[in-house]
N, CA and C atoms as a LAMMPS dump frame, in Angstrom:
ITEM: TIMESTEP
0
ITEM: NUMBER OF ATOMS
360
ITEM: BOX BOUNDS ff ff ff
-5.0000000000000000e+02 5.0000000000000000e+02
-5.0000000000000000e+02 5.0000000000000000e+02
-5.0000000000000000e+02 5.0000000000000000e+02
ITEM: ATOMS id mol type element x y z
1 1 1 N 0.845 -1.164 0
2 1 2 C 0 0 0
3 1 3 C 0.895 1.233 0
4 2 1 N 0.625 2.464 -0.78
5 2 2 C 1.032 3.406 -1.113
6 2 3 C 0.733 4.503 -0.403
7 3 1 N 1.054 5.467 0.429
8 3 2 C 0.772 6.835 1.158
9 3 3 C -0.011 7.217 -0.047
10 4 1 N -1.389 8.086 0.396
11 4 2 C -1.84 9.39 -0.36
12 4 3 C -0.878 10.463 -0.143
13 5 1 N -0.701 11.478 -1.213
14 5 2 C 0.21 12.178 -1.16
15 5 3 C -0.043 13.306 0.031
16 6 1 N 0.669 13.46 0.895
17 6 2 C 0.426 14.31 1.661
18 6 3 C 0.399 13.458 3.474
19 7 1 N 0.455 12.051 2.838
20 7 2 C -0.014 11.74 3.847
21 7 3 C 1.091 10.906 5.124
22 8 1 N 1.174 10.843 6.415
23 8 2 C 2.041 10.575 7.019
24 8 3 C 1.826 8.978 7.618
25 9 1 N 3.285 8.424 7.66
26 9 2 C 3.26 6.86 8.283
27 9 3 C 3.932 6.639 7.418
28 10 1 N 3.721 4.897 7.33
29 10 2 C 4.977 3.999 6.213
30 10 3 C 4.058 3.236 5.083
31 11 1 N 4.781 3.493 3.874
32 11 2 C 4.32 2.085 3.127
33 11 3 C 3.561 0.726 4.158
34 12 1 N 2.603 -0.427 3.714
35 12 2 C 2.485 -1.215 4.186
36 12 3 C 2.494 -2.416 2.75
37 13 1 N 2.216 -3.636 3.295
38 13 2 C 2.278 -4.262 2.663
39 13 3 C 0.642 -5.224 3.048
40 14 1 N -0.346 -5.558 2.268
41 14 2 C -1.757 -5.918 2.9
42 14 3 C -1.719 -7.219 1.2
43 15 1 N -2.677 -8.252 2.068
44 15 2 C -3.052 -9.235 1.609
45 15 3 C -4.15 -9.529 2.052
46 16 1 N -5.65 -9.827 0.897
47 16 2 C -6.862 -9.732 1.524
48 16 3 C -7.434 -10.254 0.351
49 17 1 N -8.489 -11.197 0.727
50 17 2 C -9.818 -11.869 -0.13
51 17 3 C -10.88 -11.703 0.094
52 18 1 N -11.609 -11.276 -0.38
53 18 2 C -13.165 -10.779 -0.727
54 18 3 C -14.102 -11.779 -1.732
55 19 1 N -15.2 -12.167 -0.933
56 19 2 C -15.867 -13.804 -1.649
57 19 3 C -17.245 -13.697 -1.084
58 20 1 N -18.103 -14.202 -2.069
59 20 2 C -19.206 -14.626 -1.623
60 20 3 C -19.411 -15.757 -0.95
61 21 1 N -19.476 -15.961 -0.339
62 21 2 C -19.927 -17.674 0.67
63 21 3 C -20.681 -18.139 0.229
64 22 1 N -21.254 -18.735 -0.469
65 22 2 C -22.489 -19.123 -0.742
66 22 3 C -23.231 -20.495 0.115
67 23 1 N -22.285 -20.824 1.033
68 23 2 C -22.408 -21.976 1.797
69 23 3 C -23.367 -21.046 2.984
70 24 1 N -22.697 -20.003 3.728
71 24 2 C -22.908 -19.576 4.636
72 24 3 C -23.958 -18.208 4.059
73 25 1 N -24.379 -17.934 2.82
74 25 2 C -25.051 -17.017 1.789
75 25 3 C -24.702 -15.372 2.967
76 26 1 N -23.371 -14.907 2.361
77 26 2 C -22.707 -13.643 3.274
78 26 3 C -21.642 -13.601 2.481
79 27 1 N -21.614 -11.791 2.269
80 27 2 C -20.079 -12.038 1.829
81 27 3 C -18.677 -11.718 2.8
82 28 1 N -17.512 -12.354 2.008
83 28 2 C -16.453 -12.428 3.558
84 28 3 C -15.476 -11.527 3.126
85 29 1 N -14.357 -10.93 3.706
86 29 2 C -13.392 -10.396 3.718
87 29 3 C -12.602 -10.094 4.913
88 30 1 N -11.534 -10.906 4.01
89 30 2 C -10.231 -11.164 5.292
90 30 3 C -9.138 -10.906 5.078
91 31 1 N -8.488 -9.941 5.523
92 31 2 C -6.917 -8.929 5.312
93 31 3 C -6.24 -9.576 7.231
94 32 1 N -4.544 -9.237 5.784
95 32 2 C -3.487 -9.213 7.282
96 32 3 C -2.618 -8.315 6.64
97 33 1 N -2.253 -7.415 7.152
98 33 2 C -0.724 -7.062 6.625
99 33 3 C 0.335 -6.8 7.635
100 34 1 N 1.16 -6.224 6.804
101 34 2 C 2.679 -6.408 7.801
102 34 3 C 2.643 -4.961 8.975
103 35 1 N 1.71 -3.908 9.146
104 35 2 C 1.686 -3.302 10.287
105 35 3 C 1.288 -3.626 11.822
106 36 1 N 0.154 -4.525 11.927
107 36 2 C -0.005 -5.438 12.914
108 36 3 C -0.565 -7.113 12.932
109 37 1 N 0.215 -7.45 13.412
110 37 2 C 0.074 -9.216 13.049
111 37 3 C -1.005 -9.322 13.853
112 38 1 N -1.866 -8.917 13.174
113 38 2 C -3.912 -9.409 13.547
114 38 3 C -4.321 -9.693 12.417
115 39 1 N -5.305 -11.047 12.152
116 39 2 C -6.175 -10.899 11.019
117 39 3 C -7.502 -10.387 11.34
118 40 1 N -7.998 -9.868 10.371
119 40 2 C -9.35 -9.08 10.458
120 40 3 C -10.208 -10.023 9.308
121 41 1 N -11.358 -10.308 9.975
122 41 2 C -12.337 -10.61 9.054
123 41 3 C -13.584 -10.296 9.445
124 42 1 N -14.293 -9.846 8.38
125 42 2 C -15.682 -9.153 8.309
126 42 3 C -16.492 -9.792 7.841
127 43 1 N -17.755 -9.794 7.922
128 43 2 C -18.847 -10.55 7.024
129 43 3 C -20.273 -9.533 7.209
130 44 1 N -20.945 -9.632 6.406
131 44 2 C -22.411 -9.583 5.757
132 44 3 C -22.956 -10.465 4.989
133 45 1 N -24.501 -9.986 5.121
134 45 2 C -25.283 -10.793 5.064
135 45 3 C -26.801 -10.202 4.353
136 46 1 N -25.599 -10.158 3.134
137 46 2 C -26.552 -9.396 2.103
138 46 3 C -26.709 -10.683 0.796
139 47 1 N -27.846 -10.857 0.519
140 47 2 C -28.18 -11.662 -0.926
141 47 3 C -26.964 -11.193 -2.037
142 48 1 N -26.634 -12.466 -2.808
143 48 2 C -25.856 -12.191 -3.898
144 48 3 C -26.439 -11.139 -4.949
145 49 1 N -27.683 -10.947 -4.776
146 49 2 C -28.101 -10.127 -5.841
147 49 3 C -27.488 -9.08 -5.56
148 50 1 N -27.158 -8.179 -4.711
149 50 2 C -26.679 -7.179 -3.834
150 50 3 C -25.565 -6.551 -4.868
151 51 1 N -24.854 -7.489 -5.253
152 51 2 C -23.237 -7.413 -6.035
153 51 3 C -23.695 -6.955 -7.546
154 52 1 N -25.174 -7.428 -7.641
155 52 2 C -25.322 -7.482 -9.289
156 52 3 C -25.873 -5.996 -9.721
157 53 1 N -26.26 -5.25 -8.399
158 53 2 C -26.702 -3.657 -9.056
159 53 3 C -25.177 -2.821 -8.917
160 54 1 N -24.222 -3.176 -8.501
161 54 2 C -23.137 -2.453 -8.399
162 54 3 C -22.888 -1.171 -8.374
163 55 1 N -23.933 -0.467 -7.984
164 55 2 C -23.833 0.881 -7.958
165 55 3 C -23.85 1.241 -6.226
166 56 1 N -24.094 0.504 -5.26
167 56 2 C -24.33 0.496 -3.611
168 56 3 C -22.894 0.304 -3.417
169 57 1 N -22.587 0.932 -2.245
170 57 2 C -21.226 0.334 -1.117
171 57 3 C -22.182 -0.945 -0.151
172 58 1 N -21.246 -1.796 0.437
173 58 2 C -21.532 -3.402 0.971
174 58 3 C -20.839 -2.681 2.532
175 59 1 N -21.699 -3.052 3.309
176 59 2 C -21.465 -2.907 4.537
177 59 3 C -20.843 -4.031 5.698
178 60 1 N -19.484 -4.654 5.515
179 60 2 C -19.211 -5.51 6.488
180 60 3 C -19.061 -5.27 8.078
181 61 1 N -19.318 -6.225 8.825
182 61 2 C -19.066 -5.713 10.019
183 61 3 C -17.628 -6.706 10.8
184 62 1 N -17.019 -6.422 11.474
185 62 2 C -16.055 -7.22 12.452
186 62 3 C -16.156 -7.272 13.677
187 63 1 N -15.195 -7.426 14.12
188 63 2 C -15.821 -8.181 15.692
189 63 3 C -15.204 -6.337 16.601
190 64 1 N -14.739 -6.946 17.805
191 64 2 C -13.951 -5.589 18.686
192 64 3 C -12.539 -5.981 18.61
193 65 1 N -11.364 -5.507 18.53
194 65 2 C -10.452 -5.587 18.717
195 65 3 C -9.431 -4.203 19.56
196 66 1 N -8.765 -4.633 20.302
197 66 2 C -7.201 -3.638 20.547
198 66 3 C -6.344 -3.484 19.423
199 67 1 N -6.609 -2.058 19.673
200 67 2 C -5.769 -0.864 19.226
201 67 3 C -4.421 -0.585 20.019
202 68 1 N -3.228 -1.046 20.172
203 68 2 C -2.149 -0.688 21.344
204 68 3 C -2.326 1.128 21.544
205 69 1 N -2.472 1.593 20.101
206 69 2 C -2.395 2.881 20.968
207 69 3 C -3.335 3.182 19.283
208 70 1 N -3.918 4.569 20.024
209 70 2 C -4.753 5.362 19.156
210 70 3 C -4.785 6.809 19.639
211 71 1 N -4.122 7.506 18.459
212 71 2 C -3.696 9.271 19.299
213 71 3 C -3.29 8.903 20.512
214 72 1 N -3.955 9.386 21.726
215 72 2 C -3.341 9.593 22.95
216 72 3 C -3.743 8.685 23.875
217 73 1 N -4.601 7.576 23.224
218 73 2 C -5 6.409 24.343
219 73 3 C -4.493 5.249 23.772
220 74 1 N -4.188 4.773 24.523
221 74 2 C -3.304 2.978 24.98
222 74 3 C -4.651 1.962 24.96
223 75 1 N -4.172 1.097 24.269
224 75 2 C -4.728 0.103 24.143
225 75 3 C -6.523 -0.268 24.321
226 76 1 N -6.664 0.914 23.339
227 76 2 C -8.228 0.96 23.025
228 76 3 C -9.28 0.209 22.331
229 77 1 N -10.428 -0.252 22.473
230 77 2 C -11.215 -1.035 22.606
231 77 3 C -11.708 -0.75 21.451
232 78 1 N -12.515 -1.169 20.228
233 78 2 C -12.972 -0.843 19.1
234 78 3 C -13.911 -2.11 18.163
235 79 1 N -15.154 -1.444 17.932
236 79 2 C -15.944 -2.702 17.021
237 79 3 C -15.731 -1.403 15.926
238 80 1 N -15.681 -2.463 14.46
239 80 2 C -15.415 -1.784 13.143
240 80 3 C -16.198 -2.281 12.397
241 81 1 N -16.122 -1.352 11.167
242 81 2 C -17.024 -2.34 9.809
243 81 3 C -15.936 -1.791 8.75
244 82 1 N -16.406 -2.497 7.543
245 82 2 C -15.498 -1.668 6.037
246 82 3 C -17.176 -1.676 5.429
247 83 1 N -16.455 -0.227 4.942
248 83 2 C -17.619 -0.273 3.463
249 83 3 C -16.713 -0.454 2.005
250 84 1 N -17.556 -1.385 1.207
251 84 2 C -16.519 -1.475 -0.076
252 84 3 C -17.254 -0.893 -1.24
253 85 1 N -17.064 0.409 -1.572
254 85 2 C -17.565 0.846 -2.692
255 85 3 C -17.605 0.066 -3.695
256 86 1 N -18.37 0.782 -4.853
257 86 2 C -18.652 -0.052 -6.271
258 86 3 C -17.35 0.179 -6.82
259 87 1 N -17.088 -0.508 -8.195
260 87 2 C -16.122 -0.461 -8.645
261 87 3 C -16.607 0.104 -9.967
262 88 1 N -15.363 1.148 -10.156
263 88 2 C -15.553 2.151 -11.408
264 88 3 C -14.212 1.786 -12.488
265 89 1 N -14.312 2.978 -13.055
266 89 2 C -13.084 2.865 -13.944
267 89 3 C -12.006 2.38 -13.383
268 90 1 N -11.262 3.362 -12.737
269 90 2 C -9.91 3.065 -11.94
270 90 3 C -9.656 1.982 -10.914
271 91 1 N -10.805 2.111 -10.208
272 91 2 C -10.793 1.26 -9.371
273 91 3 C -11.814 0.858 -8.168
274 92 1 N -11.307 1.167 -6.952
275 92 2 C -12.427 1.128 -5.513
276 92 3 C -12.16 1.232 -4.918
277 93 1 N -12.775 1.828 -3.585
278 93 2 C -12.523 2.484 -2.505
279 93 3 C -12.971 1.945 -1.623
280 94 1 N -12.455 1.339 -0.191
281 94 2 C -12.818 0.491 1.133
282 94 3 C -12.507 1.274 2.407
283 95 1 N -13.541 1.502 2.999
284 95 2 C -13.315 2.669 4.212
285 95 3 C -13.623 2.266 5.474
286 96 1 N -12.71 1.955 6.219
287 96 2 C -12.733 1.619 7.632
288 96 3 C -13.448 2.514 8.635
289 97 1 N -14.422 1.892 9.083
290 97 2 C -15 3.084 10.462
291 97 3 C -14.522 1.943 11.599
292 98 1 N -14.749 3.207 12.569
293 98 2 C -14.079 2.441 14.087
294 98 3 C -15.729 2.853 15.169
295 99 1 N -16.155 2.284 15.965
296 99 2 C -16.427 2.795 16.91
297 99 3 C -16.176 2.299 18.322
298 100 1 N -15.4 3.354 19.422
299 100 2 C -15.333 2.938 20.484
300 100 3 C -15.968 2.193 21.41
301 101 1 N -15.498 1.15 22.015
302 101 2 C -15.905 0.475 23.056
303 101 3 C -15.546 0.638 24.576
304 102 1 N -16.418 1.519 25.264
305 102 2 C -15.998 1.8 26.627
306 102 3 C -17.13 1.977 27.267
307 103 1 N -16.641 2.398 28.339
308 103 2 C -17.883 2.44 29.446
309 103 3 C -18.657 3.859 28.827
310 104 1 N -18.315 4.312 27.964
311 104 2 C -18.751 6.095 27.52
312 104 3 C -18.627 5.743 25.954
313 105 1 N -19.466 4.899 25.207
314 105 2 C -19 4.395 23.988
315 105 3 C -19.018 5.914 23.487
316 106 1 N -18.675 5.94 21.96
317 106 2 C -18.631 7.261 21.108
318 106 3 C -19.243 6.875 19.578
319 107 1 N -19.033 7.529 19.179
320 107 2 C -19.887 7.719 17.815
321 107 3 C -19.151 6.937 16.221
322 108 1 N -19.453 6.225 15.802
323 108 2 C -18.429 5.762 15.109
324 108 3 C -17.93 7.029 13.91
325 109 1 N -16.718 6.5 13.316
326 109 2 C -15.65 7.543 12.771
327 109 3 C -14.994 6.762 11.748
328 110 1 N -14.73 7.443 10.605
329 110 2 C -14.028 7.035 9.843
330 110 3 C -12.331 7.018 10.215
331 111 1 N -11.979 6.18 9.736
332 111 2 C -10.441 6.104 10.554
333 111 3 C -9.642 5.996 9.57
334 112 1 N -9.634 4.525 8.223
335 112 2 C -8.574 4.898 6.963
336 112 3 C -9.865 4.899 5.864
337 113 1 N -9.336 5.108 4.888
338 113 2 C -9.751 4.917 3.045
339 113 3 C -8.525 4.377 2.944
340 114 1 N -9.017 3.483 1.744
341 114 2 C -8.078 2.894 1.324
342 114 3 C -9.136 3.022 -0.161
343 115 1 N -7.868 3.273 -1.134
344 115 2 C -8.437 3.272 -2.785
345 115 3 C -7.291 2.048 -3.775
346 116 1 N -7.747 1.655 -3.849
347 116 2 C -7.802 0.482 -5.082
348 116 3 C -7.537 0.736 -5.927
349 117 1 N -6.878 0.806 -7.145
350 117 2 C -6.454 1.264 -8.329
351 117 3 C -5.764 0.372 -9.233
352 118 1 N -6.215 -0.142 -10.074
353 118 2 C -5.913 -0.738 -11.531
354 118 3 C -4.742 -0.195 -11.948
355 119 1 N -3.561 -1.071 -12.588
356 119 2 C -2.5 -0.468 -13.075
357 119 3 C -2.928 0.05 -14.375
358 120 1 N -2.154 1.076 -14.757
359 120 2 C -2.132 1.601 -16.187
360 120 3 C -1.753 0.99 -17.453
């Protein structure tokens, strides 16, 4: 994975499959990469037809996981989802929201984008 320009941290390196189940009728998606050795997997539980208007973002959800640190808090508590946009010309866009898990939950938040892009 590539920085947006402007943007701060390191290169990463991410490996991830995106599938319909049709056993379990949900679709799955499951990433690891080399910034923290966690796998993440999400699922929904939307009809295959869902995929065939391609103009909607797909709403997965994941479980809670630790964060060791986030801005100024240590080892924070978090349930997430990805949304995976449609796919256009160039490519597609998958956007991580976070929302806190505490005794004072908070509002969920977008945390990365990540854009997809077809080589030239």
């Amino acid at each position: 994975m590539e920085l947006a320009p402007g943007a701060k941290g390191q290169p990463f390196t991410r490996m991830s499959y995106f599938d319909y189940n049709t056993v379990g009728r949900q679709y799955e998606y499951f990433s690891i990469d080399s910034r923290a050795p966690q796998m993440m997997n999400e699922r929904g539980s939307f009809s295959k037809s869902h995929d065939q208007r391609g103009n909607e973002p797909l709403s997965l959800w994941g479980d809670i996981f630790v964060a060791p640190q986030w801005g100024n808090t240590a080892n924070a508590a978090f349930r997430y989802r990805i949304v995976i946009g449609p796919i256009n010309e160039n490519g597609q866009s998958i956007r991580l929201y976070l929302t806190p898990v505490s005794a004072q939950p908070g509002d969920e938040f977008l945390a990365f984008e990540y854009l997809y892009t077809r080589p030239q």
